[in-house]
C-alpha positions as a Markdown table, in Angstrom:
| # | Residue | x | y | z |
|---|---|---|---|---|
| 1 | Unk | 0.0 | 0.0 | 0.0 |
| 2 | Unk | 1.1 | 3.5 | -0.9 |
| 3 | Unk | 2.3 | 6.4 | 1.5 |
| 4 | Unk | -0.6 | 8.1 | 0.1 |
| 5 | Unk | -3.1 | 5.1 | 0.7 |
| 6 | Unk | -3.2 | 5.3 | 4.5 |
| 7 | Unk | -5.7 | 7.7 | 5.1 |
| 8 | Unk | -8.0 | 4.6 | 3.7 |
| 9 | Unk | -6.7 | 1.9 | 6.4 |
| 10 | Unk | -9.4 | 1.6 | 9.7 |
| 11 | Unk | -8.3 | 1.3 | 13.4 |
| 12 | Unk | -9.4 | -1.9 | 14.5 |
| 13 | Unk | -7.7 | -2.0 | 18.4 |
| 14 | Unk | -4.2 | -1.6 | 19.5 |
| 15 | Unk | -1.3 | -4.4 | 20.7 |
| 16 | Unk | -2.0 | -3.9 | 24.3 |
| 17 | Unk | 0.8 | -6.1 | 26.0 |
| 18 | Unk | 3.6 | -9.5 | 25.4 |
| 19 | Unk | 2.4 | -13.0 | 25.8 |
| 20 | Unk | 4.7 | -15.3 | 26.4 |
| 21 | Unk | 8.5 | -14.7 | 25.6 |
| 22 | Unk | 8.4 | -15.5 | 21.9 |
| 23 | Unk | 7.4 | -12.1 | 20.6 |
| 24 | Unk | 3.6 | -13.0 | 20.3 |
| 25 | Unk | 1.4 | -10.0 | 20.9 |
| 26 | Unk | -2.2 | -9.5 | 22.3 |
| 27 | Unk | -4.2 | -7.2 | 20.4 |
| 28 | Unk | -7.1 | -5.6 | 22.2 |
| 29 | Unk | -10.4 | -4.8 | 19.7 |
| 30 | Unk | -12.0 | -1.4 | 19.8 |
| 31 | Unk | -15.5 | -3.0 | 18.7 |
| 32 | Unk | -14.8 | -4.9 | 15.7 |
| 33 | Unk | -15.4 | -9.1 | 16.4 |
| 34 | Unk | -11.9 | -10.6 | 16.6 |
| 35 | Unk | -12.9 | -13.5 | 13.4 |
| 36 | Unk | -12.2 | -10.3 | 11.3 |
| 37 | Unk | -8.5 | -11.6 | 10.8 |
| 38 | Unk | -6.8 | -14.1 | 9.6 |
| 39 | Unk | -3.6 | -15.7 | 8.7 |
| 40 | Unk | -4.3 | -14.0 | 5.6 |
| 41 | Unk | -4.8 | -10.8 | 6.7 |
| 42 | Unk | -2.0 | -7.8 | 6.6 |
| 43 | Unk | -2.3 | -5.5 | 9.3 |
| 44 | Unk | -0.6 | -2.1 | 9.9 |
| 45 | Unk | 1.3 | -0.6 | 12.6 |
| 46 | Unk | 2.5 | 3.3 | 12.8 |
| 47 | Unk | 6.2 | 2.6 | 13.8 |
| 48 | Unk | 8.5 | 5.5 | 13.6 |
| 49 | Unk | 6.5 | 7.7 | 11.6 |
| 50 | Unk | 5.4 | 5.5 | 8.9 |
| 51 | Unk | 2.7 | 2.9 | 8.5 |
| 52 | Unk | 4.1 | -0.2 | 8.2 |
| 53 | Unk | 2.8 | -3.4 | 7.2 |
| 54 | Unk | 3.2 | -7.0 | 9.7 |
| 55 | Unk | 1.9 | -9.9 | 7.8 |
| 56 | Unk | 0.1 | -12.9 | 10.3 |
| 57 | Unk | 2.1 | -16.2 | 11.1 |
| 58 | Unk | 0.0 | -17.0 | 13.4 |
| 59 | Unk | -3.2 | -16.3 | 15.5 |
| 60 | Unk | -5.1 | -17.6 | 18.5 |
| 61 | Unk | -8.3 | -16.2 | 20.0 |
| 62 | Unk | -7.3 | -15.3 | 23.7 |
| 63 | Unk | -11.0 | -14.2 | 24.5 |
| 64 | Unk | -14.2 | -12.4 | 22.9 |
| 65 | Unk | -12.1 | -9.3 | 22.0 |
| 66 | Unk | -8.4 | -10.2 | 22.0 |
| 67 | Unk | -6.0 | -11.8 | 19.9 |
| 68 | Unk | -2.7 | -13.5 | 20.4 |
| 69 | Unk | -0.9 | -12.7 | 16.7 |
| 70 | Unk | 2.6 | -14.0 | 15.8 |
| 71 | Unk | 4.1 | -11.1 | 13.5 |
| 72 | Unk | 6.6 | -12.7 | 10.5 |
| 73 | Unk | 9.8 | -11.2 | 11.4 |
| 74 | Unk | 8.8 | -10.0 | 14.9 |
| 75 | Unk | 11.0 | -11.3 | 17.7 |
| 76 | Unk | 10.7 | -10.1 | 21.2 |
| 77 | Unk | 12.3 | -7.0 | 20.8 |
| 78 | Unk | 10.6 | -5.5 | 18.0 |
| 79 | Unk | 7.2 | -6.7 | 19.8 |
| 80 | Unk | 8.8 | -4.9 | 22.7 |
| 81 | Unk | 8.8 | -1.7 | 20.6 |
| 82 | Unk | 5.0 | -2.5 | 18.6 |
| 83 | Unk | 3.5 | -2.8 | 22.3 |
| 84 | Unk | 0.7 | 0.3 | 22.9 |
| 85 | Unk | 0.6 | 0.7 | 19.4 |
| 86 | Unk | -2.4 | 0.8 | 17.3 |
| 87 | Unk | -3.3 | -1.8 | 14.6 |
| 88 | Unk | -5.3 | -0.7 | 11.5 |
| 89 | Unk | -6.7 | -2.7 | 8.5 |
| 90 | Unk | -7.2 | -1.8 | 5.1 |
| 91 | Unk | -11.1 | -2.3 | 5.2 |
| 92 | Unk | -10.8 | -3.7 | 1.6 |
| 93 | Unk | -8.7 | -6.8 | 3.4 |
| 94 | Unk | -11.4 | -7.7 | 6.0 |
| 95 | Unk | -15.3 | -8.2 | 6.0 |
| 96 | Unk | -16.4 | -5.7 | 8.4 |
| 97 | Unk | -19.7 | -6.7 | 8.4 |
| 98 | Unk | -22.4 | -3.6 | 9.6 |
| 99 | Unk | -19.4 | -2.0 | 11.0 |
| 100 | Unk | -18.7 | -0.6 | 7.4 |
| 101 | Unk | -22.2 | 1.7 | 8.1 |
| 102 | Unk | -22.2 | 1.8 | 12.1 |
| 103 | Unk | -25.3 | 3.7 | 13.2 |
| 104 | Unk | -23.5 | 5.9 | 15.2 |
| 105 | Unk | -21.5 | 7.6 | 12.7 |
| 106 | Unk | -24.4 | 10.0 | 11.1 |
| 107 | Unk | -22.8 | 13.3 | 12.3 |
| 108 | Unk | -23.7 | 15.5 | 9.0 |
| 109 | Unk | -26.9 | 13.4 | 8.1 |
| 110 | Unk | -29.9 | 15.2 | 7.4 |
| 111 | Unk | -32.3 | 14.6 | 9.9 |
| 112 | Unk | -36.2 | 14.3 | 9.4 |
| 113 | Unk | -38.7 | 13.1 | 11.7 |
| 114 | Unk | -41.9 | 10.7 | 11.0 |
| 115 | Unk | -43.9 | 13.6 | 9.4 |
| 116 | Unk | -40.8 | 13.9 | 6.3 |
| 117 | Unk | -40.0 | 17.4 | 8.7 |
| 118 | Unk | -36.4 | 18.3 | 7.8 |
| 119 | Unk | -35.3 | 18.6 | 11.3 |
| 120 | Unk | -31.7 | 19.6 | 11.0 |
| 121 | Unk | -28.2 | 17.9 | 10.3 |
| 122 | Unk | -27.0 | 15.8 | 13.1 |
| 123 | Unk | -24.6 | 17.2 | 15.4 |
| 124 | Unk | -23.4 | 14.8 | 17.5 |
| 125 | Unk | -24.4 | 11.1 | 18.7 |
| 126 | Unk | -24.0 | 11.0 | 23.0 |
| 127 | Unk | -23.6 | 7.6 | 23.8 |
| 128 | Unk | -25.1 | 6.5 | 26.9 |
| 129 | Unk | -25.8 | 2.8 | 28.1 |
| 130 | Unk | -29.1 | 2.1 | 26.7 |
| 131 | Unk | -30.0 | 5.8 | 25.8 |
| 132 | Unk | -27.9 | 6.8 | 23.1 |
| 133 | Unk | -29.1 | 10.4 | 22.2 |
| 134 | Unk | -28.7 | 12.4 | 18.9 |
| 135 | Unk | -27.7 | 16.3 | 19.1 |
| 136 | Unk | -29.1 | 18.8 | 16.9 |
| 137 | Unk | -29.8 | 22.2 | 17.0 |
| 138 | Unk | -32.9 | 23.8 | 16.0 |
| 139 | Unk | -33.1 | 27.4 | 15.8 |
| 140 | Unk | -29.9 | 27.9 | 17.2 |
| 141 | Unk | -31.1 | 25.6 | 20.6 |
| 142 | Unk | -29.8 | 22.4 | 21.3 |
| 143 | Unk | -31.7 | 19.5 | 20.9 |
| 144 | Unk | -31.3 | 16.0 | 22.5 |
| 145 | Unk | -33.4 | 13.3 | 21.1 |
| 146 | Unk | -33.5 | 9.7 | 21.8 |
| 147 | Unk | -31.8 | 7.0 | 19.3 |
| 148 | Unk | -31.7 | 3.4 | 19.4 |
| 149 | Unk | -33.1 | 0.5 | 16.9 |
| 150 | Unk | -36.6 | 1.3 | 18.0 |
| 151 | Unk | -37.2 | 4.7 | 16.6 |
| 152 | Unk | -35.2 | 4.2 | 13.4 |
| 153 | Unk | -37.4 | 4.5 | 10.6 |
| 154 | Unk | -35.0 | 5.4 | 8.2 |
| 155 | Unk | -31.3 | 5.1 | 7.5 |
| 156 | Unk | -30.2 | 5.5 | 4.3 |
| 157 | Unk | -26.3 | 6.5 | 4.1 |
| 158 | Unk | -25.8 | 6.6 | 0.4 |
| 159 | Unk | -28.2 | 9.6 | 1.1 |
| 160 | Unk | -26.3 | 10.5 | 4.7 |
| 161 | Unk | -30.4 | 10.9 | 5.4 |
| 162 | Unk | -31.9 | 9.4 | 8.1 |
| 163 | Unk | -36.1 | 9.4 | 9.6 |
| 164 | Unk | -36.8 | 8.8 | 13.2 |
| 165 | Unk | -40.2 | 8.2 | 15.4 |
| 166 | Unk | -39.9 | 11.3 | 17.8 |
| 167 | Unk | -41.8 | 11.4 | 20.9 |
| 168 | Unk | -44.5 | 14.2 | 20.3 |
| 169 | Unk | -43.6 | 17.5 | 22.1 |
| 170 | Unk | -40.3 | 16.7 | 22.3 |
| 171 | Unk | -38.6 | 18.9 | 20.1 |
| 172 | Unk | -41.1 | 22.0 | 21.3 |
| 173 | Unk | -39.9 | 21.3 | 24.9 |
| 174 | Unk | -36.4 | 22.5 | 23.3 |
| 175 | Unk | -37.3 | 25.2 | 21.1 |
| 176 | Unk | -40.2 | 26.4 | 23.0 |
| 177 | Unk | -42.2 | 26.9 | 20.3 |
């Protein structure tokens, strides 16, 4: 992959400590499932400055979201130097499954509610266990509305558009109108 390439490449987790004196390495996952690699897969490293590729010799699932990877040409001292790093993929490598549209990442979407009322462009997603909330502002006033799988009508990211069930009264509580 070229210099210029990089800015494509997707941060799945980072090499978060040793196992074992052989130079294997644990890689701790963001939120991406640890089946997306494989022996196959090349992943990438920042080392020095420069994205650098490490090729897979071998891999072993150490829990739900950790990996024990065996670099090619990585002995304990250069896995000494990779630890605290972060690991990217190129997403064209790996089958990130729904991560590739995660339904958090709709800050700039067009927002319209269930009446086809152009609301506003999403702000900001606050996640909160089992409350997520979208912020908008309407009329210059902020505006926190609720946002999980049940009030998704809508979600069309060719379109960056997106259509939820609001809560009537909601959105006046905000803008007081």
């Amino acid at each position: 992959m070229a210099f210029f390439m990089q800015d494509n490449l997707k941060e799945i987790g980072h090499f978060s400590r040793l196992h074992g004196y052989s130079g294997k390495l644990v890689i701790s996952f963001i939120k991406e499932k640890s089946s997306i690699l494989n022996k196959e897969t090349t992943i990438w490293v920042e080392v020095s400055g420069i994205i650098s590729p490490f090729r897979i010799q071998e891999i072993k699932e150490l829990n739900k979201n950790k990996l024990v990877v065996s670099l090619l040409n990585v002995n304990k001292d250069k896995a000494e130097e990779l630890k605290n790093k972060s690991v990217f993929v190129n997403p064209k490598d790996v089958d990130l499954g729904e991560l590739k549209f995660d339904k958090n990442n709709i800050i700039g979407y067009d927002l319209f509610s269930q009446t086809e009322e152009n609301l506003g462009k999403v702000s900001a997603v606050i996640k909160i266990k089992n409350n997520n909330l979208i912020q908008l502002y309407i009329n210059g006033k902020e505006v926190l509305l609720p946002y999980n799988e049940k009030n998704i009508l809508v979600l069309d990211h060719s379109k960056k558009q997106m259509k939820l069930d609001i809560p009537d009264g909601l959105i006046e509580l905000y803008t007081g109108e």
